[in-house]
N, C-alpha and C positions, 0 to 999 in steps of 0.2 A: 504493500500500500504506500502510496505516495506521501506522504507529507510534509507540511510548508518547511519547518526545521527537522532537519534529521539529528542535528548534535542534543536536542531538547527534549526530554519526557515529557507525558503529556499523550493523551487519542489525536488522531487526525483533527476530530470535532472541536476538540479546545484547542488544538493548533490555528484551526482557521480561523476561529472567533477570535485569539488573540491576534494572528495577522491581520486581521481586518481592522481590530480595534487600533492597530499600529498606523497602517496606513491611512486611514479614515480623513485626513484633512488634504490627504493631494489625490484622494480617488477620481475624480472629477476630473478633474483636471489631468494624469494621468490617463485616462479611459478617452480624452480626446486628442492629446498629444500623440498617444503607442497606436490610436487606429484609426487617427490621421481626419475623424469626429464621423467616421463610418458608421462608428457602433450605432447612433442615433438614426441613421436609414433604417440601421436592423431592427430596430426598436418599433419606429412607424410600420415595418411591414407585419411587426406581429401584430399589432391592432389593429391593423386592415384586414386580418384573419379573424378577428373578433365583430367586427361591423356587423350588423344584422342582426345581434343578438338585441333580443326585447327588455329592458328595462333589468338588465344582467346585477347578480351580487358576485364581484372577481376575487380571487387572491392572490398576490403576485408573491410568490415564495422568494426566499432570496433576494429581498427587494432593495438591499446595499440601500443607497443613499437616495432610492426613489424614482428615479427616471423610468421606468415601465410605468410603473402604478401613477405617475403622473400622466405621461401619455395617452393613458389607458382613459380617463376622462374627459377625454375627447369624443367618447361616443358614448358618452348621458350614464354611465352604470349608475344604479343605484347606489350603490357602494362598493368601495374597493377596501381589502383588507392588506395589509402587508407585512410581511414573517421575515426576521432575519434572525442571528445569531448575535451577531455584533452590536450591542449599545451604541458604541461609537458610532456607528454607520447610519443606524438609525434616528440619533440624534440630529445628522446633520440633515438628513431625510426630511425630518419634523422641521426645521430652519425653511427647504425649500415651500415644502407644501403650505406652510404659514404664508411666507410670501408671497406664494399664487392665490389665498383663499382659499385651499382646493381641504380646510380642516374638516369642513363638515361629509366632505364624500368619502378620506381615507382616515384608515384607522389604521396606526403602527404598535405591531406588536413583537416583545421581544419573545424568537420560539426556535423549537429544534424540527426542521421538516420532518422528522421521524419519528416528529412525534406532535401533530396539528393540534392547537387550543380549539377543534373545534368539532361541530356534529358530522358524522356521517350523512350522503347525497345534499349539501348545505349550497356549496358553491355550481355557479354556470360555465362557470369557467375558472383554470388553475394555470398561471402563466407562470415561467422562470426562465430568468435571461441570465446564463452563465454563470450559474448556481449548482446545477447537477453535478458535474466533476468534482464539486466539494463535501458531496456528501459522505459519509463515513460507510454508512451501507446502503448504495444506491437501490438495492430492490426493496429495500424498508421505506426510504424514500418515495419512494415511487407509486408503492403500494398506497401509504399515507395520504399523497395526494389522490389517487384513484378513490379513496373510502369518501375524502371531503365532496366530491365532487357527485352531481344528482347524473343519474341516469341517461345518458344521452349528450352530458356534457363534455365541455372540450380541454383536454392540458395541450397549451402550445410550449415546446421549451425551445428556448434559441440558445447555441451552445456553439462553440469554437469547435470548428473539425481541419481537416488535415486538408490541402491543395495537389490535384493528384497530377497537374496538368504540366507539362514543362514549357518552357521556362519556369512560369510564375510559382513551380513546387518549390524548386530548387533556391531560387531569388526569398521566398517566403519563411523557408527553413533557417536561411540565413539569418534572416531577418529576426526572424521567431526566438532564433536559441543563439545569437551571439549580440544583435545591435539592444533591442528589446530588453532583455535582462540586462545589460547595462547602464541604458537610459532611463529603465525603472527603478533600479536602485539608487541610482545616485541622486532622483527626484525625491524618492521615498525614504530615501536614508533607511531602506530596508531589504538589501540585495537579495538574501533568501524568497523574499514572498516573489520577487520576479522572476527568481529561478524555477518558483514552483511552478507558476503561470504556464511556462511551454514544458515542464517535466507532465504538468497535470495533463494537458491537452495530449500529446503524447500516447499516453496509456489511456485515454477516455473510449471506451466501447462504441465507435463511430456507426453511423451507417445501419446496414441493415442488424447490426450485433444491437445495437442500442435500439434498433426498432423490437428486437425478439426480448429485450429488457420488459421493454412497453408490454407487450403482448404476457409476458410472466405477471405484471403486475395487474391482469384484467382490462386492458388498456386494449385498442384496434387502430393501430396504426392505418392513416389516411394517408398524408404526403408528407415527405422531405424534400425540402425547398434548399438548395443551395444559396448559399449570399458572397457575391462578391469574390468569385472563381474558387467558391469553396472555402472560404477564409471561417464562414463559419456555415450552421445549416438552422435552419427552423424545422423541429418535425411537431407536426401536427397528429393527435389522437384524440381518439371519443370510448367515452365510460359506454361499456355492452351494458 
């Protein structure tokens, strides 16, 4: 199992909470510098997956510092929920959403995806952006989200995958595992969490391996969308 410090004791699970809590005030920032403010296309296109939905209750797992679950308001939900592990992340999360007004739609809550504060078939939908790779046992994970979620409803996850195409593999890998982890640490003043970043993605059960994840946890995989030559993918499933 991969985790953020290897010299450290400690689960994966408090590894990452406290990596997050480390990096928390240059994530932002960070997240628009290393992907060049890409990540934000990827973001609107999961919520263009969501359009159509009737007067929806969301939860964005993983919701770091909020940018889903803000976007996500853009199409009237009722309410949005949002799960992370990290205090610190969520703090600053609660900063944005204040600013926007957006207090009365989301609700941030501090929680372990593997274990949801909330009722079985509750949510319309269950979104996570770049969040899966961190979980400690991702078919518990998975599962958890499948239980929250009503009958017919949809988890989109958008998740960092591998570039299979050449040039742009090879240019990407560079990029990924030598410039990347440099320019993240030395922002972050936290070189480990950016080594984890491309170690994580790396070993992440890409593609059809992470669709038969899906499908383990009660889940029916509809489509995997590529973004951006593969740099990352949205896969899209519905609760049987």
């Amino acid at each position: 199992m991969i985790k953020p410090y290897q010299n450290i004791d400690g689960s994966k699970k408090e590894q990452v909470r406290s990596m997050f809590d480390r990096i928390a005030p240059r994530y932002d920032l960070l997240n628009r510098l290393l992907s060049f403010g890409i990540d934000r296309i990827w973001r609107k296109n999961v919520v263009k997956l969501l359009k159509g939905l009737q007067a929806p209750i969301i939860l964005d797992v993983a919701t770091g510092t909020g940018d889903l679950a803000i976007e996500i308001c853009k199409i009237d939900p009722v309410e949005v929920y949002g799960v992370d592990l990290s205090p610190q992340m969520l703090e600053f999360a609660q900063k944005k959403i204040q600013q926007k007004r957006l207090h009365m739609t989301i609700t941030l809550k501090e929680a372990d995806s593997e274990n949801l504060p909330f009722e079985s078939n509750f949510f319309d939908a269950v979104t996570v952006a770049f969040g899966v790779r961190n979980f400690e046992n991702l078919s518990k994970g998975l599962s958890e989200m499948q239980r929250v979620l009503r009958p017919g409803g949809k988890l989109i996850v958008l998740e960092f995958s591998k570039p299979a195409s050449f040039p742009f593999k090879q240019l990407y890998h560079f990029y990924f595992t030598r410039i990347l982890p440099w320019w993240g640490g030395l922002i972050s003043k936290d070189k480990d969490a950016y080594r984890y970043l491309p170690a994580s993605v790396l070993q992440f059960p890409e593609g059809m391996e992470f669709e038969n994840e899906l499908r383990a946890a009660g889940l029916e995989p509809e489509k995997s969308i590529p973004q951006t030559f593969g740099i990352a993918t949205i896969y899209v499933s519905v609760k049987k």
